[in-house]
PDB file of N, CA, C and O in Angstrom:
ATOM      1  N   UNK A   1      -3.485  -6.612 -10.613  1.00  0.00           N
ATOM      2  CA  UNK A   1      -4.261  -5.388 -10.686  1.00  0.00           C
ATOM      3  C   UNK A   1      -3.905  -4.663 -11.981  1.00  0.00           C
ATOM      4  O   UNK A   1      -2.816  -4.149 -12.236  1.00  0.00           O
ATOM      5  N   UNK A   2      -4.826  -4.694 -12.646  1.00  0.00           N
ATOM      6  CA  UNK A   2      -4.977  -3.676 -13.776  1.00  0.00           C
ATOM      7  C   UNK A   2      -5.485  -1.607 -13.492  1.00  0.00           C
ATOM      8  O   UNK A   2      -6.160  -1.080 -12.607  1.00  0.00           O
ATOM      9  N   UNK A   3      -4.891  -1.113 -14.491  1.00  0.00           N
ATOM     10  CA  UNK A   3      -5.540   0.321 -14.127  1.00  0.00           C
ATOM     11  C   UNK A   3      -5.958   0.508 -15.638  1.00  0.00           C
ATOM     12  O   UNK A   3      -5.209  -0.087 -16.412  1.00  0.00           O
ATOM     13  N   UNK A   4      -6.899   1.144 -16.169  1.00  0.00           N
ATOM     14  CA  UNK A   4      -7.332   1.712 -17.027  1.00  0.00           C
ATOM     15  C   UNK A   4      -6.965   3.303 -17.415  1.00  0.00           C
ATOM     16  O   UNK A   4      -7.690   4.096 -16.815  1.00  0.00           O
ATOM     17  N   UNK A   5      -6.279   3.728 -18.032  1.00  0.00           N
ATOM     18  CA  UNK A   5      -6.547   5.284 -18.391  1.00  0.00           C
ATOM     19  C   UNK A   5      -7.325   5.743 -19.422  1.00  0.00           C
ATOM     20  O   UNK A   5      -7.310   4.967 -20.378  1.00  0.00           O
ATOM     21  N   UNK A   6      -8.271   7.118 -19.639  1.00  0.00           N
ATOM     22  CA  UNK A   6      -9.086   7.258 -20.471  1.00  0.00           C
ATOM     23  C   UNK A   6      -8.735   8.843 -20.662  1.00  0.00           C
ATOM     24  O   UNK A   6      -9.367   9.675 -20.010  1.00  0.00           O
ATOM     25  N   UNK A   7      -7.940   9.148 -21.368  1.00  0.00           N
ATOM     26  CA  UNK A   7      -7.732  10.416 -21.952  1.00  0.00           C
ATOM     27  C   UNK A   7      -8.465  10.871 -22.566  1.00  0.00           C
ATOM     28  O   UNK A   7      -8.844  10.015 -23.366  1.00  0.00           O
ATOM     29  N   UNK A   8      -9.271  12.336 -22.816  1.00  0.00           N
ATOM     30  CA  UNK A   8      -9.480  13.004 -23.671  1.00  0.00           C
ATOM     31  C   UNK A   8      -8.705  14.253 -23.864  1.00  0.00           C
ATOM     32  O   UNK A   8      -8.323  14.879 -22.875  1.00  0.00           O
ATOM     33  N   UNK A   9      -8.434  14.681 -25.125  1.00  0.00           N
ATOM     34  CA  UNK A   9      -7.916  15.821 -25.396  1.00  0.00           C
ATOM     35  C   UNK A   9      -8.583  16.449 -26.303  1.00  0.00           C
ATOM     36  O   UNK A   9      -9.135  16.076 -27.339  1.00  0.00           O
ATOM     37  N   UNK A  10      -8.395  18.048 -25.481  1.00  0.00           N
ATOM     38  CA  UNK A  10      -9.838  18.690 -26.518  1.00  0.00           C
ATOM     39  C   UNK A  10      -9.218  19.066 -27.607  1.00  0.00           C
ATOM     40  O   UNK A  10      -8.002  19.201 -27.749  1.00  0.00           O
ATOM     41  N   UNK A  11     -10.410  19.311 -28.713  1.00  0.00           N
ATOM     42  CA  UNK A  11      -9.824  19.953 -29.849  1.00  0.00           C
ATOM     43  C   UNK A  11     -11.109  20.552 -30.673  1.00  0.00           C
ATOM     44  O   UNK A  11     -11.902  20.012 -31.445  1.00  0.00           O
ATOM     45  N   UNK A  12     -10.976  21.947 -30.166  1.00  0.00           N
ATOM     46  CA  UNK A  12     -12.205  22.314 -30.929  1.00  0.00           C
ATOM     47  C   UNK A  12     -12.157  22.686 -32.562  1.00  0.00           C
ATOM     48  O   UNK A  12     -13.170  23.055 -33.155  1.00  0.00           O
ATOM     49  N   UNK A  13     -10.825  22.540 -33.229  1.00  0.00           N
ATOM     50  CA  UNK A  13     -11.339  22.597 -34.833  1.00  0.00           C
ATOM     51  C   UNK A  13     -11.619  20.897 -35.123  1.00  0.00           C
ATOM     52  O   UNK A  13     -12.707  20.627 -35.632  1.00  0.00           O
ATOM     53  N   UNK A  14     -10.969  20.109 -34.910  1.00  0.00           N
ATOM     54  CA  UNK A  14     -11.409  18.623 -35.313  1.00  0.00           C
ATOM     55  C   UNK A  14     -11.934  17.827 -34.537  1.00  0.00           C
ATOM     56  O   UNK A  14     -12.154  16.639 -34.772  1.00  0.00           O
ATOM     57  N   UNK A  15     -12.114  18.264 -33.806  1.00  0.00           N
ATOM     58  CA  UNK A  15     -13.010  17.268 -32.641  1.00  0.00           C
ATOM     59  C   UNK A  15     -12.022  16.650 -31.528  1.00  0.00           C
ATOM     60  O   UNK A  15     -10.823  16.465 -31.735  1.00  0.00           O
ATOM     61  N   UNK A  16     -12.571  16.403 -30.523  1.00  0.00           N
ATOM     62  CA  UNK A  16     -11.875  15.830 -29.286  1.00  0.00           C
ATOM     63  C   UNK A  16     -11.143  14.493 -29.664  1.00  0.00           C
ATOM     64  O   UNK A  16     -11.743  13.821 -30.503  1.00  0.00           O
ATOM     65  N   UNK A  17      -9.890  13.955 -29.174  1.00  0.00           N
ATOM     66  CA  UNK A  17      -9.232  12.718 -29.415  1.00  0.00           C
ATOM     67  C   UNK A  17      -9.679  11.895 -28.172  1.00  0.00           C
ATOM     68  O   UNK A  17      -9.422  12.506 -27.134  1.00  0.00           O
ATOM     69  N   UNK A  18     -10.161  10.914 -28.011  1.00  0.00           N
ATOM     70  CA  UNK A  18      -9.627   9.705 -26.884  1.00  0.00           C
ATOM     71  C   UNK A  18      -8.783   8.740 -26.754  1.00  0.00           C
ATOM     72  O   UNK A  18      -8.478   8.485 -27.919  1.00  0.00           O
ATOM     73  N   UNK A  19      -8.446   8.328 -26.358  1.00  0.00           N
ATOM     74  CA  UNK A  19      -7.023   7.628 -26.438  1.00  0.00           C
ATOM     75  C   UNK A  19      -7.465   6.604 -24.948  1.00  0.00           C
ATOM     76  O   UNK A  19      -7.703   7.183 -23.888  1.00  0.00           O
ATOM     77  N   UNK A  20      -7.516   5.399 -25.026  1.00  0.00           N
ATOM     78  CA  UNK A  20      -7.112   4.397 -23.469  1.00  0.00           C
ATOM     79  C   UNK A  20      -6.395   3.919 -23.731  1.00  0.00           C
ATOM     80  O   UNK A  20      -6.005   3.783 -24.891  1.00  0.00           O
ATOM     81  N   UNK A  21      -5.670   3.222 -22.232  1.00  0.00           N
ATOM     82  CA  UNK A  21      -4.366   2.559 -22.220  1.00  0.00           C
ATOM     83  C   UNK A  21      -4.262   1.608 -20.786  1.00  0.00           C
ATOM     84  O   UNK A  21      -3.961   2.111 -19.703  1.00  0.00           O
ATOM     85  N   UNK A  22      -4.521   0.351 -20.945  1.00  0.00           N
ATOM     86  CA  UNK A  22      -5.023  -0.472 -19.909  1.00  0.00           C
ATOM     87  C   UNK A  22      -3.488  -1.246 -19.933  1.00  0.00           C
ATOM     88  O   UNK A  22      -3.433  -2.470 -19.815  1.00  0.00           O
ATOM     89  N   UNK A  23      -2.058  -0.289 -20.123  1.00  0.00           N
ATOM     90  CA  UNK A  23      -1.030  -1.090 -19.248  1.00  0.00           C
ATOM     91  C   UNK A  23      -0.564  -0.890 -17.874  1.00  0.00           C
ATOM     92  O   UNK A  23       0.510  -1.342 -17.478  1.00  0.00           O
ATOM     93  N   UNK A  24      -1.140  -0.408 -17.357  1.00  0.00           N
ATOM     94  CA  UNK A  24      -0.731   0.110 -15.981  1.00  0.00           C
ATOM     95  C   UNK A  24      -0.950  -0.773 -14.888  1.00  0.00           C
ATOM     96  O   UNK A  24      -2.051  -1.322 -14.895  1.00  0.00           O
ATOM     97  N   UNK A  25      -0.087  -1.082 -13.836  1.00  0.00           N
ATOM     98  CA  UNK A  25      -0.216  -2.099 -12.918  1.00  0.00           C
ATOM     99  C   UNK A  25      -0.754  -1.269 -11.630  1.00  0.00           C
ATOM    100  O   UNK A  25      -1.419  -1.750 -10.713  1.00  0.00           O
ATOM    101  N   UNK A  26      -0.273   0.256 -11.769  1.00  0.00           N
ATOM    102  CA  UNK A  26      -0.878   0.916 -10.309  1.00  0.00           C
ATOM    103  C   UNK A  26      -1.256   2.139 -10.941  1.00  0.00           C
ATOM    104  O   UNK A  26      -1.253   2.437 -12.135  1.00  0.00           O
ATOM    105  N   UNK A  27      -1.699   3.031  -9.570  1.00  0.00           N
ATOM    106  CA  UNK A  27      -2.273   4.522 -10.293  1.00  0.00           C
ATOM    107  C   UNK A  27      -1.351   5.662 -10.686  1.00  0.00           C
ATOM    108  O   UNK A  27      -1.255   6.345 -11.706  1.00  0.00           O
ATOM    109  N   UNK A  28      -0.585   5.628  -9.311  1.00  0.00           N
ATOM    110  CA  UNK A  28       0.912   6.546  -9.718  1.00  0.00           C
ATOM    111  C   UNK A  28       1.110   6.382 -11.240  1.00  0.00           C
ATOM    112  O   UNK A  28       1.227   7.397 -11.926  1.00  0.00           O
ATOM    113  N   UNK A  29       1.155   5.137 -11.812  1.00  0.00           N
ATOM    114  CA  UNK A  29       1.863   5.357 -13.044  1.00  0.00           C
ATOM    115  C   UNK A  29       1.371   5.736 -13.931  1.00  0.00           C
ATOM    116  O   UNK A  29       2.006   6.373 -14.771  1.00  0.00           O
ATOM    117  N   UNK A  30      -0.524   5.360 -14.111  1.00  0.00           N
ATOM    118  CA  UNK A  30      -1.327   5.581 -14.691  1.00  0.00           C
ATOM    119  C   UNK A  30      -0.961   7.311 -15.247  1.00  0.00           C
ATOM    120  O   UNK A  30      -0.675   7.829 -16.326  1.00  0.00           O
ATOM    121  N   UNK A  31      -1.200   7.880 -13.570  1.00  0.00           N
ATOM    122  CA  UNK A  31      -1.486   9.473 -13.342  1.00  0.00           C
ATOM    123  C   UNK A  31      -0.193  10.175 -14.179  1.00  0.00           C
ATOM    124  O   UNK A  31      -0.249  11.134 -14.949  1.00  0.00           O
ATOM    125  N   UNK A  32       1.170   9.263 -13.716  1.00  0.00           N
ATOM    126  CA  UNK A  32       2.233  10.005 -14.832  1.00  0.00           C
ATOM    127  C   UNK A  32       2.770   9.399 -16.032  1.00  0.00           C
ATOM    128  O   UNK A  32       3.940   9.320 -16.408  1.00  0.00           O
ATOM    129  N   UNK A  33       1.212   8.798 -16.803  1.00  0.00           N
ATOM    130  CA  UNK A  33       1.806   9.081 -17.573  1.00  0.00           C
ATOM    131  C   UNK A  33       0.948   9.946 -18.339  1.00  0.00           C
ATOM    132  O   UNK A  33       1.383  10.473 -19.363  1.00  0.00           O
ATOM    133  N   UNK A  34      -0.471  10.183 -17.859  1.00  0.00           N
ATOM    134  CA  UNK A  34      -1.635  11.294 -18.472  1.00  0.00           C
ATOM    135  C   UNK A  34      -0.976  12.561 -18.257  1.00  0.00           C
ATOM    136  O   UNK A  34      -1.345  13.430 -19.047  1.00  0.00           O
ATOM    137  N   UNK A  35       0.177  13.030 -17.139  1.00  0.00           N
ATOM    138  CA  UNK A  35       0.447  13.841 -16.697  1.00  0.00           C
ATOM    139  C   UNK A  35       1.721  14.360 -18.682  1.00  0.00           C
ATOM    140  O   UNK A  35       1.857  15.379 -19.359  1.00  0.00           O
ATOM    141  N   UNK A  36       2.177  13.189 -18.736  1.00  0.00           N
ATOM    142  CA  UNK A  36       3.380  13.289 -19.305  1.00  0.00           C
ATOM    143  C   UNK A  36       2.819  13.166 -20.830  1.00  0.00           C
ATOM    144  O   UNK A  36       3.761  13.172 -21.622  1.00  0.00           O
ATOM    145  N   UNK A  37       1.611  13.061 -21.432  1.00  0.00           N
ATOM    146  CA  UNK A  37       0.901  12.946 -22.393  1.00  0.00           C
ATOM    147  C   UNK A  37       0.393  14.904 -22.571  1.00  0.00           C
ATOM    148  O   UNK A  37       0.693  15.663 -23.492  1.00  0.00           O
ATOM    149  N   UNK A  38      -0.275  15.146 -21.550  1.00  0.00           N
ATOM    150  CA  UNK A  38      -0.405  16.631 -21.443  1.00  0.00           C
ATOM    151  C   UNK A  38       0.721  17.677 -21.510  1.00  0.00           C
ATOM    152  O   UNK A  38       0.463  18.800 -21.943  1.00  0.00           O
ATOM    153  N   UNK A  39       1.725  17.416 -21.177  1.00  0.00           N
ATOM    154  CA  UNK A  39       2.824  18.011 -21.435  1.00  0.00           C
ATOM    155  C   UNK A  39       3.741  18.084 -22.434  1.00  0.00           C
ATOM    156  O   UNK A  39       4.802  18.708 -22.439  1.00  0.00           O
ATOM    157  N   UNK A  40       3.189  17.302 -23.402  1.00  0.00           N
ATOM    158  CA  UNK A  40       3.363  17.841 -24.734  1.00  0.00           C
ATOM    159  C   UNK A  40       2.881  18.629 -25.270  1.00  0.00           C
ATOM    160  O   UNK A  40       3.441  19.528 -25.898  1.00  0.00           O
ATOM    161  N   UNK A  41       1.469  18.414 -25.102  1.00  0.00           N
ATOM    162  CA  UNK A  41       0.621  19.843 -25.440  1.00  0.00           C
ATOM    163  C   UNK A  41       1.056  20.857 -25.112  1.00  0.00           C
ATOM    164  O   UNK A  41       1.264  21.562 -26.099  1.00  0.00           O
ATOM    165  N   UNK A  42       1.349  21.380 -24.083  1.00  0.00           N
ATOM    166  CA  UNK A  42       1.792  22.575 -22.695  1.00  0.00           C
ATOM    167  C   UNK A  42       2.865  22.322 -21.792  1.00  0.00           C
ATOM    168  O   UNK A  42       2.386  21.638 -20.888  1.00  0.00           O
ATOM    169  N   UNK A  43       3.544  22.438 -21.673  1.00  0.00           N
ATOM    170  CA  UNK A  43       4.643  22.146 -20.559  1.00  0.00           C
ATOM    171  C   UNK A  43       4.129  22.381 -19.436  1.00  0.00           C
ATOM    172  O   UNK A  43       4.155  21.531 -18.547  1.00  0.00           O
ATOM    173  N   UNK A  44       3.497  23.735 -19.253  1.00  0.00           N
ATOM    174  CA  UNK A  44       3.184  23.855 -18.046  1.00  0.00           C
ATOM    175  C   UNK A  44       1.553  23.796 -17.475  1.00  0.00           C
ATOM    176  O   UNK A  44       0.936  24.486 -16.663  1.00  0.00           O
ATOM    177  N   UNK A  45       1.179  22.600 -18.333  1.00  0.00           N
ATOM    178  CA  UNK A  45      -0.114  21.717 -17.831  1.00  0.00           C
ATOM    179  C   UNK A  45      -0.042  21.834 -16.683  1.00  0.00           C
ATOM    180  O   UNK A  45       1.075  21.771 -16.171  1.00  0.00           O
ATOM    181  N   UNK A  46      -1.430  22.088 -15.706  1.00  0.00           N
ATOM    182  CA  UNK A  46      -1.862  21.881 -14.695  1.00  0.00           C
ATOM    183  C   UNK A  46      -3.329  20.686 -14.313  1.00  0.00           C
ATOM    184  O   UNK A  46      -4.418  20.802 -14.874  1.00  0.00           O
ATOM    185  N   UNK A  47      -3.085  19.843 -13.499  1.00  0.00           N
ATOM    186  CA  UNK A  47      -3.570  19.166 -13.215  1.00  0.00           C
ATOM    187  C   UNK A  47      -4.665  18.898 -12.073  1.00  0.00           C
ATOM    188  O   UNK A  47      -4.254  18.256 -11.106  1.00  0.00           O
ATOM    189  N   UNK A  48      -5.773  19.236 -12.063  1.00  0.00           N
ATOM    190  CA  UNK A  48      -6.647  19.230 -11.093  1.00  0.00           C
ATOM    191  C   UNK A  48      -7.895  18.729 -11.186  1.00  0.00           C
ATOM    192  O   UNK A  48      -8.410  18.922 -12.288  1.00  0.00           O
ATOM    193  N   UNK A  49      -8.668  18.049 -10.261  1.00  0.00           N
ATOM    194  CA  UNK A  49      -9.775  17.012  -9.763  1.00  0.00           C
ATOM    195  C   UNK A  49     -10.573  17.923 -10.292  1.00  0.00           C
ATOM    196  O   UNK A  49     -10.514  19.149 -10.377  1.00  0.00           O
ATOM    197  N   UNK A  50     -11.448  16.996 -10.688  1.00  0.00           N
ATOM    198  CA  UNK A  50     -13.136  17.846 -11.616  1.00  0.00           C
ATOM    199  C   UNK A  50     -13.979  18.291 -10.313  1.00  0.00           C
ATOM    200  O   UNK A  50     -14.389  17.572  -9.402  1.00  0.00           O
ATOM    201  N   UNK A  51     -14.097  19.480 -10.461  1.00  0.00           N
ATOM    202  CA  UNK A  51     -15.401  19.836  -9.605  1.00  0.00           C
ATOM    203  C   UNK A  51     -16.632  19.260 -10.369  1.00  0.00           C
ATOM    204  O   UNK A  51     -17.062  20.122 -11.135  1.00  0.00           O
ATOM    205  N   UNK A  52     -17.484  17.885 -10.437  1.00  0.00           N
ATOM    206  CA  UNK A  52     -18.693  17.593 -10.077  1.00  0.00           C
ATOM    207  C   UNK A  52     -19.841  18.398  -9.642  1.00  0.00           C
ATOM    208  O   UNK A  52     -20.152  18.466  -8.453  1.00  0.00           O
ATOM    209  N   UNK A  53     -20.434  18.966 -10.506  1.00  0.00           N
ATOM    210  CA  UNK A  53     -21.973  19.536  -9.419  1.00  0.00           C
ATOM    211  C   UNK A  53     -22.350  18.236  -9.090  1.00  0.00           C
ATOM    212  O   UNK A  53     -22.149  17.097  -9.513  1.00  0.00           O
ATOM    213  N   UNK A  54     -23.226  19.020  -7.809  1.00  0.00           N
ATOM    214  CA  UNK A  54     -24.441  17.661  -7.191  1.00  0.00           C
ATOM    215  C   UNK A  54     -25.066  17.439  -7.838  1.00  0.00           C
ATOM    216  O   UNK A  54     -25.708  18.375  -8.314  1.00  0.00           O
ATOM    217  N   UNK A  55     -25.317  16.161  -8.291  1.00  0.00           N
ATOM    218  CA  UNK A  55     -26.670  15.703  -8.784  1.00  0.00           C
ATOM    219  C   UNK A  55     -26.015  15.229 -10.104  1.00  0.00           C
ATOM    220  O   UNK A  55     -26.764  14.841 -11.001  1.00  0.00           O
ATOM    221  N   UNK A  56     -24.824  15.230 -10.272  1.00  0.00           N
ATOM    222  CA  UNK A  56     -24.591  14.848 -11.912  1.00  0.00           C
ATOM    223  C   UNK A  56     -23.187  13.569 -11.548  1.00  0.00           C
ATOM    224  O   UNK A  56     -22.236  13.673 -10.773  1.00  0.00           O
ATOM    225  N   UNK A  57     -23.505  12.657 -12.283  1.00  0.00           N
ATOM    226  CA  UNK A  57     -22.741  11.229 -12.366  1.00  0.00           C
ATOM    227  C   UNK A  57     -21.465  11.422 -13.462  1.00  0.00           C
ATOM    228  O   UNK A  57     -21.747  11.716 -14.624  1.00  0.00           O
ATOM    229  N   UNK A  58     -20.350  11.284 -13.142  1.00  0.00           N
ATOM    230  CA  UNK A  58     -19.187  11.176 -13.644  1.00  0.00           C
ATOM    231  C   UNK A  58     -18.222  10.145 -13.168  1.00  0.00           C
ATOM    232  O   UNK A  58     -18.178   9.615 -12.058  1.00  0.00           O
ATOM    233  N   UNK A  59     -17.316   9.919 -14.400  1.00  0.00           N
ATOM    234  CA  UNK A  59     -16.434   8.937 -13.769  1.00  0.00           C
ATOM    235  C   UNK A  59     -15.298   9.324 -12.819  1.00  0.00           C
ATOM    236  O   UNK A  59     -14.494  10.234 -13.022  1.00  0.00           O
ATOM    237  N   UNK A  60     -15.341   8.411 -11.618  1.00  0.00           N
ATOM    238  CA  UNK A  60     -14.886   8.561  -9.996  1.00  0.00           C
ATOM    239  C   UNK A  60     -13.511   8.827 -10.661  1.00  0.00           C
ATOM    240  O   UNK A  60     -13.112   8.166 -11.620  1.00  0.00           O
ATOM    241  N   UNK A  61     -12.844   9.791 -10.116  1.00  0.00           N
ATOM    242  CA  UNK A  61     -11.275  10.214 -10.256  1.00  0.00           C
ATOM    243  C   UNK A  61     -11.044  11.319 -11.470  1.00  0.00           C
ATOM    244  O   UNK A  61     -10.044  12.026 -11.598  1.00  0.00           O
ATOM    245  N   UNK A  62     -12.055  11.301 -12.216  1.00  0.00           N
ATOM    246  CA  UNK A  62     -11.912  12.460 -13.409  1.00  0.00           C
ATOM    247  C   UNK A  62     -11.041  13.779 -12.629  1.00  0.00           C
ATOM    248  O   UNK A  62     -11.207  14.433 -11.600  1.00  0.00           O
ATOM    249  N   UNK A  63      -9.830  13.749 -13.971  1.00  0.00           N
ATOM    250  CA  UNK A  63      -8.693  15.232 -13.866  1.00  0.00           C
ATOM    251  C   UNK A  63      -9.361  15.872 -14.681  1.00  0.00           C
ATOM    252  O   UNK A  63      -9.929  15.241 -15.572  1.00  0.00           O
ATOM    253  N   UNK A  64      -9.491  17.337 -14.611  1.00  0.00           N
ATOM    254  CA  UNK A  64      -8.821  18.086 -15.564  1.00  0.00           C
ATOM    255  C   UNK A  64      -7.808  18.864 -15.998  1.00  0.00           C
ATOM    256  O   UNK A  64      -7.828  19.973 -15.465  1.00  0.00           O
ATOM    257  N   UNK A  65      -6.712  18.657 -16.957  1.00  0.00           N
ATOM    258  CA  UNK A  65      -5.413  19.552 -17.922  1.00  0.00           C
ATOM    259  C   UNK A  65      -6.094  20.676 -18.197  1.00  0.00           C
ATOM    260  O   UNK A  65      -7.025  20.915 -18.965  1.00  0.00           O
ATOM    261  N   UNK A  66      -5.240  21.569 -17.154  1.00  0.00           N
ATOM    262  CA  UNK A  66      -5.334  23.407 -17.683  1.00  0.00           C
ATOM    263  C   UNK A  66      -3.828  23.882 -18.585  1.00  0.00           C
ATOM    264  O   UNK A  66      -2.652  23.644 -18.311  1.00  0.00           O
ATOM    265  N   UNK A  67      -4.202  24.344 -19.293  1.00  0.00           N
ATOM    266  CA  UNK A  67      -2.992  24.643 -20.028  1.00  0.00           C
ATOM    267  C   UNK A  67      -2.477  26.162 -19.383  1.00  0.00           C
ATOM    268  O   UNK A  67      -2.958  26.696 -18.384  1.00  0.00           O
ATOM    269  N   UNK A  68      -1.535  26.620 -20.108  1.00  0.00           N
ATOM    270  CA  UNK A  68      -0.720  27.560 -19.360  1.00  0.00           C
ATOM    271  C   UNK A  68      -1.535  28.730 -19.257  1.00  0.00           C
ATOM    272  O   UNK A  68      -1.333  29.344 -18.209  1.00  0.00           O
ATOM    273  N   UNK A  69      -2.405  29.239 -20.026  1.00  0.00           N
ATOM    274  CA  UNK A  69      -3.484  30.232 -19.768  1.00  0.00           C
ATOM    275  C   UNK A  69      -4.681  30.214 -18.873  1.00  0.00           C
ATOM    276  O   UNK A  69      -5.467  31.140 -18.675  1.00  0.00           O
ATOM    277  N   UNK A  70      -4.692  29.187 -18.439  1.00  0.00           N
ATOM    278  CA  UNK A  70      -5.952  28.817 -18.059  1.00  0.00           C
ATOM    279  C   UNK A  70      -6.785  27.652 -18.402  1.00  0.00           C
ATOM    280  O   UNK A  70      -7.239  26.843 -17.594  1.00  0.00           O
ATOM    281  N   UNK A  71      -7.002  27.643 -20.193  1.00  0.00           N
ATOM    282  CA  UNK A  71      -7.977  26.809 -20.890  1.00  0.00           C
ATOM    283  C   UNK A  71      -7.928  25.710 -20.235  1.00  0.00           C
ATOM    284  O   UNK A  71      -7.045  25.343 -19.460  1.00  0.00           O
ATOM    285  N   UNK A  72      -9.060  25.072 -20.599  1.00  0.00           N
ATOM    286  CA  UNK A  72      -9.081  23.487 -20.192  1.00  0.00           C
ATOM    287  C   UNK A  72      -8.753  22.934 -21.544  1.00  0.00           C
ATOM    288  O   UNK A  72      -9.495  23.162 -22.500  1.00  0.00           O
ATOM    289  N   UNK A  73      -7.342  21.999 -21.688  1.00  0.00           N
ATOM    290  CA  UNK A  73      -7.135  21.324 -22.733  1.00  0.00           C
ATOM    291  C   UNK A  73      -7.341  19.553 -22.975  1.00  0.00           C
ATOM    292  O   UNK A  73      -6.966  18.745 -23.825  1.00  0.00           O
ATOM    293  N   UNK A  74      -8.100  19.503 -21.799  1.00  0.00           N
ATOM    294  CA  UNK A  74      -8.339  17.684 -21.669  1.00  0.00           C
ATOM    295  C   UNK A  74      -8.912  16.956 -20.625  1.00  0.00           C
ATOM    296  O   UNK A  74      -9.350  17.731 -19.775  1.00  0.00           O
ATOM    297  N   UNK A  75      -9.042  16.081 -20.415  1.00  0.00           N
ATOM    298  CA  UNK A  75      -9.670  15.483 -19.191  1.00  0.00           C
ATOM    299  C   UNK A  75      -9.009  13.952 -18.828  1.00  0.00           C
ATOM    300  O   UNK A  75      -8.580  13.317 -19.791  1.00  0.00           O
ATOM    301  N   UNK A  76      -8.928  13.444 -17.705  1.00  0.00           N
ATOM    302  CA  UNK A  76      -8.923  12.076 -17.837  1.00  0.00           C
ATOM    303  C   UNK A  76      -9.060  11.377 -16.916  1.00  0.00           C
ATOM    304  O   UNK A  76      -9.645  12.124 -16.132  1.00  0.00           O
ATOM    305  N   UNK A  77      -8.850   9.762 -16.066  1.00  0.00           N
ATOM    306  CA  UNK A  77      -9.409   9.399 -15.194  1.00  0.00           C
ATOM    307  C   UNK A  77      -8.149   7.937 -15.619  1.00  0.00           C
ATOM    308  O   UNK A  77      -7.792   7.504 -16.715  1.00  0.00           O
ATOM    309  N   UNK A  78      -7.767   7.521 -14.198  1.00  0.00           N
ATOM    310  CA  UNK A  78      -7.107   6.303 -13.864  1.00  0.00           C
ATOM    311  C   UNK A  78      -8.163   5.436 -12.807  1.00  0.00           C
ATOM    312  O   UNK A  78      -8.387   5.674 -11.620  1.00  0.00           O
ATOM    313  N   UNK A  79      -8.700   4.397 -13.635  1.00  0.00           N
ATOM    314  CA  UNK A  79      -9.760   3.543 -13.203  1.00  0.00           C
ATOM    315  C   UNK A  79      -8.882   1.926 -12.917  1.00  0.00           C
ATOM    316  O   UNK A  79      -7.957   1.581 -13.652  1.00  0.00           O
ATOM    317  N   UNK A  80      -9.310   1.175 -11.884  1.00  0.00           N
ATOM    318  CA  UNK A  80      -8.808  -0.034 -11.495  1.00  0.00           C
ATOM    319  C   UNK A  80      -9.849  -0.714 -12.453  1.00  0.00           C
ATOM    320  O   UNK A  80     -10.912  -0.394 -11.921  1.00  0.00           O
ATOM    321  N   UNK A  81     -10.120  -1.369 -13.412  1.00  0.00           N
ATOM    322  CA  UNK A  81     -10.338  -2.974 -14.210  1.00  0.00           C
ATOM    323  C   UNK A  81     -10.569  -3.730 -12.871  1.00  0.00           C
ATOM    324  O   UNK A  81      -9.611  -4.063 -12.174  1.00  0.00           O
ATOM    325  N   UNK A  82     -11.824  -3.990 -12.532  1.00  0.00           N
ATOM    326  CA  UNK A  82     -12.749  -4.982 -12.086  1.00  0.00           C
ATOM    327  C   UNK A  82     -12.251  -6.028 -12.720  1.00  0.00           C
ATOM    328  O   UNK A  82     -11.561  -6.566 -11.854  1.00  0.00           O
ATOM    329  N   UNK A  83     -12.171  -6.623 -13.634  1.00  0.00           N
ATOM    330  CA  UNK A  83     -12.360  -7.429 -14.664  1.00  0.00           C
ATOM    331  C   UNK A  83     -11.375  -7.876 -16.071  1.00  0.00           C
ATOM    332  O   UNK A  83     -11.828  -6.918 -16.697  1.00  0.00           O
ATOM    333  N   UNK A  84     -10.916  -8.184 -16.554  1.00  0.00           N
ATOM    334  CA  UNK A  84     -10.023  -8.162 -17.910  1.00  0.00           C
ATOM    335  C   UNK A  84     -10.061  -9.879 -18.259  1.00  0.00           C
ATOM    336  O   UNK A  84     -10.475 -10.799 -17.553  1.00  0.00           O
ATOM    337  N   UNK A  85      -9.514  -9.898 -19.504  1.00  0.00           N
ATOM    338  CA  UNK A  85      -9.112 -11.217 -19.942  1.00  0.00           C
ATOM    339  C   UNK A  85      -8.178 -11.571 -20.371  1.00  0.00           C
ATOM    340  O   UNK A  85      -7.658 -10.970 -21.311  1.00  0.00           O
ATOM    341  N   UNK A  86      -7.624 -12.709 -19.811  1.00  0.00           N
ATOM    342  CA  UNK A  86      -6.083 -12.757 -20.118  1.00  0.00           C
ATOM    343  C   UNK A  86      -5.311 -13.016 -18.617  1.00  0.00           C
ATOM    344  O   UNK A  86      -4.084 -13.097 -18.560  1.00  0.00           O
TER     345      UNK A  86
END
């Protein structure tokens, strides 16, 4: 079993970064290490499930990183790989 992670981190003077990282064997680890990527930014990153409106398609498990004020500083999602090669 593979996991996929797909970070974004916002950045509104240069534009948003993405970053994936398809070494993960489970989700726990996936989750800490997006957890432990955000916490450089902020120490005291907060971590919580995307509210979805109805009617709009996103990828299943999307977080979003609140930074210590509030802001939203990122997003991300630990996905299982259907599929890989190798």
């Amino acid at each position: 079993m593979r996991v996929l992670l797909i970070i974004v981190v916002f950045n509104f003077e240069t534009g948003s970064e993405l970053e994936t990282n398809q070494d993960f064997t489970n989700e726990p680890d996936c989750h800490a290490a997006a957890l432990s990527s955000f916490q450089e930014l902020d120490e005291a990153v907060q971590i919580r499930a995307m509210d979805i409106p109805e009617g709009q398609e996103m990828l299943e498990g999307t977080m979003i990183a609140y930074g210590e004020v509030g802001h939203e500083i990122g997003m991300y999602a630990c996905n299982l790989l259907r599929s890989w090669a190798g």
